[in-house]
C-alpha positions in Angstrom: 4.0 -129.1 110.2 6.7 -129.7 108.4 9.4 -127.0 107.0 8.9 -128.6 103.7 6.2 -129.1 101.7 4.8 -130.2 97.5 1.6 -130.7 95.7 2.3 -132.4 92.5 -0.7 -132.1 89.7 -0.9 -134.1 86.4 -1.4 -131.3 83.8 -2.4 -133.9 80.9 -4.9 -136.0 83.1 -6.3 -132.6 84.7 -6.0 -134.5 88.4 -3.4 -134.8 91.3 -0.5 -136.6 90.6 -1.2 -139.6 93.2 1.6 -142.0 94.1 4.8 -140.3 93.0 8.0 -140.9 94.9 9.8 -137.6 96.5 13.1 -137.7 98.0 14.4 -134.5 100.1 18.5 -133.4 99.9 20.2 -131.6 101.3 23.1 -130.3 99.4 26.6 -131.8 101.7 30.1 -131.4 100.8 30.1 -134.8 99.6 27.0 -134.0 97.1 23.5 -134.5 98.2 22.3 -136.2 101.1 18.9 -136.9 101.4 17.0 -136.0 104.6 13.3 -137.4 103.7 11.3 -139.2 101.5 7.5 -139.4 100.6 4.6 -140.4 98.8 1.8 -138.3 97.1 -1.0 -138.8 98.1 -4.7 -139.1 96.9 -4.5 -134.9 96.2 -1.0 -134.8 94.8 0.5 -133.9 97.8 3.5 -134.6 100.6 2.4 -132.7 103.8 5.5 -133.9 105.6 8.1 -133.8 104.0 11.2 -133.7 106.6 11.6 -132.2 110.2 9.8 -129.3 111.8 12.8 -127.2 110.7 15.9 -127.8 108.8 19.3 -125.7 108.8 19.7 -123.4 106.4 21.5 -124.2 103.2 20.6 -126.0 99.7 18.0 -128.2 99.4 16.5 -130.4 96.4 13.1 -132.0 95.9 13.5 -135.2 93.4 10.3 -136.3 91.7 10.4 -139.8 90.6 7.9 -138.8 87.3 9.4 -141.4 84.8 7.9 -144.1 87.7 4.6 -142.5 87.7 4.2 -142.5 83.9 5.3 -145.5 83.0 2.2 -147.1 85.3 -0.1 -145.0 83.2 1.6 -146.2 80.3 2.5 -142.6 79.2 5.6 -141.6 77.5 7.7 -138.9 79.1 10.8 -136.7 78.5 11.5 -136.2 81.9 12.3 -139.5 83.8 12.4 -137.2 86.7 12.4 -133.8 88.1 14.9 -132.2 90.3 14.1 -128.9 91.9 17.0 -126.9 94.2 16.1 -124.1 96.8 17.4 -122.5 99.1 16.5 -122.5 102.8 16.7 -119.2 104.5 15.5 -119.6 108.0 12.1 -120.9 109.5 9.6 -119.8 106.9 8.1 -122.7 105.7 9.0 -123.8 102.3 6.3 -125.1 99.9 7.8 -126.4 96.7 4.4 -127.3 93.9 5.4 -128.8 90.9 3.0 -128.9 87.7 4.1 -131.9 85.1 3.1 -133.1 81.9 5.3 -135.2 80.1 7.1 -132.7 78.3 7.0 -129.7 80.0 6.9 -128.9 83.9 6.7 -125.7 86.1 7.6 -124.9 89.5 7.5 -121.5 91.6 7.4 -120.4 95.4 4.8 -121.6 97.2 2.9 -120.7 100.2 
């Protein structure tokens, strides 16, 4: 499985958010450097997101949400969603995200 992990669901359709871009970072002394990148699938989610295990340190998940409205032809605040965390060892890190298009909400996943 991989270290990291999202589910992504549409609060304003009531559904998965299917199709939305997700890069993975990884924070470098030059800025971020990404690591992965993924799709959401049919149930809002990106079951491999990255390697087995990643190094410790700072890590980012970008959701490409403007993308994803836009095709439903629903206007939005956010064009996307940027969420750091921090790795602390092997645990593995699941990283949800809820979104409307004015509002979204995050927490520690399991």
């Amino acid at each position: 499985m991989s270290h990291v992990t999202t589910h992504v669901l549409d609060a304003l359709a009531g559904t998965p958010a299917r199709g939305i871009a997700v890069t993975l970072s990884r924070r470098g002394a030059e800025g971020w450097e990404p690591v992965a990148q993924g799709l959401t699938d049919a149930d809002g989610r990106v079951r491999n997101l990255g390697p087995e295990l990643l190094e410790k340190g700072v890590y980012q998940v970008r959701f490409e949400t403007g993308i994803y409205f836009a095709t439903r032809q629903v206007a939005t605040f956010y064009p996307e969603v940027e969420i750091a965390f921090e790795v602390k060892g092997a645990e593995h890190c699941h990283v949800p995200l809820l979104l409307s298009p004015f509002a979204y909400s995050t927490y520690r996943g399991s």
